[in-house]
PLY file of the C-alpha trace (Angstrom):
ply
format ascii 1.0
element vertex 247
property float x
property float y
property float z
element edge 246
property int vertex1
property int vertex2
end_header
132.47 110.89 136.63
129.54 108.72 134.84
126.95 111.09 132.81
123.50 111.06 134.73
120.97 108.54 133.11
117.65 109.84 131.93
114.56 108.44 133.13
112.10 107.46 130.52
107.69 107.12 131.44
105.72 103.77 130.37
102.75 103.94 128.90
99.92 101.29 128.84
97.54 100.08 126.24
94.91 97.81 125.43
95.32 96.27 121.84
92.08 95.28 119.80
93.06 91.89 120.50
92.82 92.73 124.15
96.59 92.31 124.82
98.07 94.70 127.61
101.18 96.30 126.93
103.24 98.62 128.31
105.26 100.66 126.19
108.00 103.58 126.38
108.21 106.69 123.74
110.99 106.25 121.36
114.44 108.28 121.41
116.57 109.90 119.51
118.46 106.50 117.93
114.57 105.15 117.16
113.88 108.43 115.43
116.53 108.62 113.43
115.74 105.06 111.90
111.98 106.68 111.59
113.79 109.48 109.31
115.45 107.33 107.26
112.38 105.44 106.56
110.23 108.28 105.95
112.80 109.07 103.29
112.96 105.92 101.39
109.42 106.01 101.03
109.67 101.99 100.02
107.09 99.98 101.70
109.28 97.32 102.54
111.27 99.65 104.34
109.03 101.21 106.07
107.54 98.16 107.64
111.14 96.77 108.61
111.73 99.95 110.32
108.12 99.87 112.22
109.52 96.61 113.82
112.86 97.58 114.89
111.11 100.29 116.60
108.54 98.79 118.28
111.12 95.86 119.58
113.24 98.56 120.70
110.17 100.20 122.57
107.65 97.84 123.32
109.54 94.41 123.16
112.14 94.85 125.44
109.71 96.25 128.17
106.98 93.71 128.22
108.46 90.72 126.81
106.71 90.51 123.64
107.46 89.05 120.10
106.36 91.27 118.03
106.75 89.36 114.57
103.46 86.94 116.65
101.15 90.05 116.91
98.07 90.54 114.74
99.06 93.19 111.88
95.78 95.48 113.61
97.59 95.08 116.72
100.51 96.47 115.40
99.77 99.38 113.84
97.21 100.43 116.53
100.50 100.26 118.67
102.41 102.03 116.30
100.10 104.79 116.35
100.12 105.09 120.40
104.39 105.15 120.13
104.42 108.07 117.71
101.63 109.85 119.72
103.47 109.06 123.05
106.92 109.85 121.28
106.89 113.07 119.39
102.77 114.50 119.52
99.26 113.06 119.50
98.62 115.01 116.26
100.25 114.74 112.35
99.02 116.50 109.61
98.22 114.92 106.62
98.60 116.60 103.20
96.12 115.95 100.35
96.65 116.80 96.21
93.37 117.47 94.47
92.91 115.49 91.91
90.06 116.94 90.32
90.23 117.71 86.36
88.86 121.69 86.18
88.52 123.96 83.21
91.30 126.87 83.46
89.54 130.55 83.29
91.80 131.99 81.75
93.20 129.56 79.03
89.38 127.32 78.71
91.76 124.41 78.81
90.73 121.49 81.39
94.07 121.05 83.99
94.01 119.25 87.18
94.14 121.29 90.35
96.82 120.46 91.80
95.21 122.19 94.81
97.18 120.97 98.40
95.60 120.91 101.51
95.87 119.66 105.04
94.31 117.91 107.58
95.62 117.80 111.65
94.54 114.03 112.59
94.49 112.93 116.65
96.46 109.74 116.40
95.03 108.82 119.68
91.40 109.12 118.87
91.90 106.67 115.85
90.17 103.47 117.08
90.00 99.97 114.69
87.02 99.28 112.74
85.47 95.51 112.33
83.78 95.31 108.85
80.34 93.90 108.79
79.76 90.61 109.69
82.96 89.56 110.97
83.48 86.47 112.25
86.41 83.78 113.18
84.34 80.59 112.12
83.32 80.28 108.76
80.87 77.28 107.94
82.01 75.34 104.59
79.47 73.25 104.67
76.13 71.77 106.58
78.75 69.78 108.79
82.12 71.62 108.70
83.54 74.43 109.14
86.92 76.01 110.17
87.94 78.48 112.76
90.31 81.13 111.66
93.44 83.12 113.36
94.31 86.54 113.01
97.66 87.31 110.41
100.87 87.95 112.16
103.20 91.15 111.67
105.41 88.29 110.21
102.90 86.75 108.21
102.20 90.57 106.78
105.70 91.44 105.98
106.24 88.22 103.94
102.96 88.54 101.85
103.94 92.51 101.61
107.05 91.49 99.12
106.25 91.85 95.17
107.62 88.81 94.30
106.04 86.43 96.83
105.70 82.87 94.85
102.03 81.72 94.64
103.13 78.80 96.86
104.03 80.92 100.05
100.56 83.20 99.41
98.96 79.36 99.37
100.93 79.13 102.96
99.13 82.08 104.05
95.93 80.45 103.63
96.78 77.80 105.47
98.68 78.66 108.41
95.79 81.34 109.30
93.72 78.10 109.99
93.31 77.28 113.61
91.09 74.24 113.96
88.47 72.61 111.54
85.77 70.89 112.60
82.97 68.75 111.21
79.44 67.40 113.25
81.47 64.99 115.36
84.75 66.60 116.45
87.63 69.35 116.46
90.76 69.29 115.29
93.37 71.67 115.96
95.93 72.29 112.94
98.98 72.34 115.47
98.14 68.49 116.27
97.91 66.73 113.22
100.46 67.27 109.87
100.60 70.39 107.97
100.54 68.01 105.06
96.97 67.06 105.86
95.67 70.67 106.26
97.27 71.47 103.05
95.58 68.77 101.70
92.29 70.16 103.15
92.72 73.30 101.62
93.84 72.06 98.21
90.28 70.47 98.45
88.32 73.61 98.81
86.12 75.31 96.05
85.89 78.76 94.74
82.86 79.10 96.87
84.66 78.03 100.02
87.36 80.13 99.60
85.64 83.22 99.05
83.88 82.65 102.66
87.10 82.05 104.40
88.23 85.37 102.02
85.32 87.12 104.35
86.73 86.66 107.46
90.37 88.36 105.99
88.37 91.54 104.35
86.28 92.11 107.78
88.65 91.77 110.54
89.80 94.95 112.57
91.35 97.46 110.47
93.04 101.24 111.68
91.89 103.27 109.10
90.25 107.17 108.77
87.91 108.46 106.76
89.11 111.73 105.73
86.02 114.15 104.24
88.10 116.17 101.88
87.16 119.77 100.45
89.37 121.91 98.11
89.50 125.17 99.24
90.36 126.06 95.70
87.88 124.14 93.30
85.26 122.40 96.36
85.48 119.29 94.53
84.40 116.66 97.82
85.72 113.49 98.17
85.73 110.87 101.17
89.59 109.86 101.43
90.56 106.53 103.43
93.70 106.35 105.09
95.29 103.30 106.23
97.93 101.16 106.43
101.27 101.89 108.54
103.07 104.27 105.58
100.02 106.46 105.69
100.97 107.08 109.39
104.26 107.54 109.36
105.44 111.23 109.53
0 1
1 2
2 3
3 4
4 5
5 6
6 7
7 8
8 9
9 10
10 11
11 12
12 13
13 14
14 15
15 16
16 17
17 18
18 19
19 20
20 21
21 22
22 23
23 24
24 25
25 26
26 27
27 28
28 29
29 30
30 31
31 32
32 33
33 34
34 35
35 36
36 37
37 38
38 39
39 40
40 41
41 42
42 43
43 44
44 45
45 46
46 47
47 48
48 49
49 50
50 51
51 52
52 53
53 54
54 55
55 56
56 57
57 58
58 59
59 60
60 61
61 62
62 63
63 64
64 65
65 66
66 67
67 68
68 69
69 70
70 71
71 72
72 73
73 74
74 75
75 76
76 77
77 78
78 79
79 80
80 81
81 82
82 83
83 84
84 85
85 86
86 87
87 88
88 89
89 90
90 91
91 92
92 93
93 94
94 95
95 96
96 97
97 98
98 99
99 100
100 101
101 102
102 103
103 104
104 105
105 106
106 107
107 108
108 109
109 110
110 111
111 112
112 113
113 114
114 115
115 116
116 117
117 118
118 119
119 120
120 121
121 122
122 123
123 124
124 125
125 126
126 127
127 128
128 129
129 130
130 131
131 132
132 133
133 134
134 135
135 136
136 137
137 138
138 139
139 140
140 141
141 142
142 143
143 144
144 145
145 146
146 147
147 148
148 149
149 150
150 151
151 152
152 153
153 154
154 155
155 156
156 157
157 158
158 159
159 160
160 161
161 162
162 163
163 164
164 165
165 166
166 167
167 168
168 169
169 170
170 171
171 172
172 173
173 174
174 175
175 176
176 177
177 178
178 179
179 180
180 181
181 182
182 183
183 184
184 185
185 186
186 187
187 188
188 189
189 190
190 191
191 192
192 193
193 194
194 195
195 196
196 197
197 198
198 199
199 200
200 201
201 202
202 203
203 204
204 205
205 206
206 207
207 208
208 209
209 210
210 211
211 212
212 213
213 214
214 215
215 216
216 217
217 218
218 219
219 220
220 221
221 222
222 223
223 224
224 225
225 226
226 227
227 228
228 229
229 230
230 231
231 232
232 233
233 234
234 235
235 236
236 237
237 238
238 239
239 240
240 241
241 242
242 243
243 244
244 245
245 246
């Protein structure tokens, strides 16, 4: 006689980028790859493993690569899965930092003080910074329009040893169309020799505008207002990024 199957419930979401997807909470093969990552505690691990889990759980049910997402996509839909999967709460422990002056010996010690913090995973929305924008004006008469980094783009710039050629790729392959008073040219129809060329003709100046658009666009991040219950030293913490998440 065949074992019984077990039904599993979708879930829907809304990315930041406005993508639907439908999702389902991740089992007991998808949480022990989440153990094993927790334990390496590598980076590069940890971001391999967010994939694998989220084709496993969100790939195979709506059809979506998920190396083409934007990285704020990603993690925003990382953060529904766990919620969905094992609890819509973590708690996040904290080490105080703080340098204090022992009573007892007069010597000055850190305290060493750890705390927690529950966090809803669910009421964690992504932030825009100031100013954001997708076009970026170069000049009086051109000007580029930007795309959002991919998961794949991210875990290739996320390696130590990326060669300064490949973080030059980056750069240019996040470039969508460029345009001057006249016209608009999209980078998929024309060389990627000529918009390397373009970019090898930028200035400092330039560059630091088009650097704008990658330091202000969505990021899933919380603001944790930190207290030690032992010392009171006060603090704002920011947590972000997908390893900050993942317990």
């Amino acid at each position: 006689m065949a074992l019984p199957k077990l039904t599993v419930p979708l879930y829907d979401v809304v990315c930041p980028s406005g993508l639907k997807v439908s999702f389902r909470p991740f089992l007991v093969k998808e949480e022990k790859l989440l153990m094993i990552a927790m334990q390496s505690k590598e980076t590069e691990t940890i971001i391999n493993t967010a994939k694998q889990i989220l084709e496993n759980c969100i790939g195979s049910v709506s059809g979506i690569d998920v190396d083409k997402l934007p990285l704020f996509d990603v993690e925003f839909l990382f953060l529904n899965l766990r919620a969905r999967s094992i609890g819509e709460q973590v708690t996040l422990r904290y080490k105080c930092n703080q340098q204090v002056v022992n009573a007892n010996t007069g010597n000055t010690e850190v305290c060493n003080t750890v705390s927690e913090y529950p966090i809803d995973l669910l009421g964690i929305k992504p932030t825009f910074g100031a100013g954001h924008s997708k076009y970026v004006q170069l000049t009086e008469s051109v000007g580029v329009t930007l795309r959002y980094p991919t998961f794949k783009a991210f875990r290739n710039i996320s390696r130590k040893d990326l060669p300064a050629d490949e973080a030059f790729m980056f750069l240019v392959e996040c470039i969508e169309s460029i345009n001057d008073a006249n016209s608009v040219v999209f980078t998929g129809d024309v060389p990627q020799s000529e918009v390397i060329e373009f970019v090898n003709d930028l200035n400092h100046i330039q560059v630091d505008k088009m650097d704008q658009f990658f330091d202000t666009m969505p990021k899933i991040e919380l603001t944790l207002n930190f207290k030690c219950p032992k010392c009171a030293h006060t603090e704002g913490i920011v947590v972000k990024g997908l390893d900050s998440f993942f317990v």
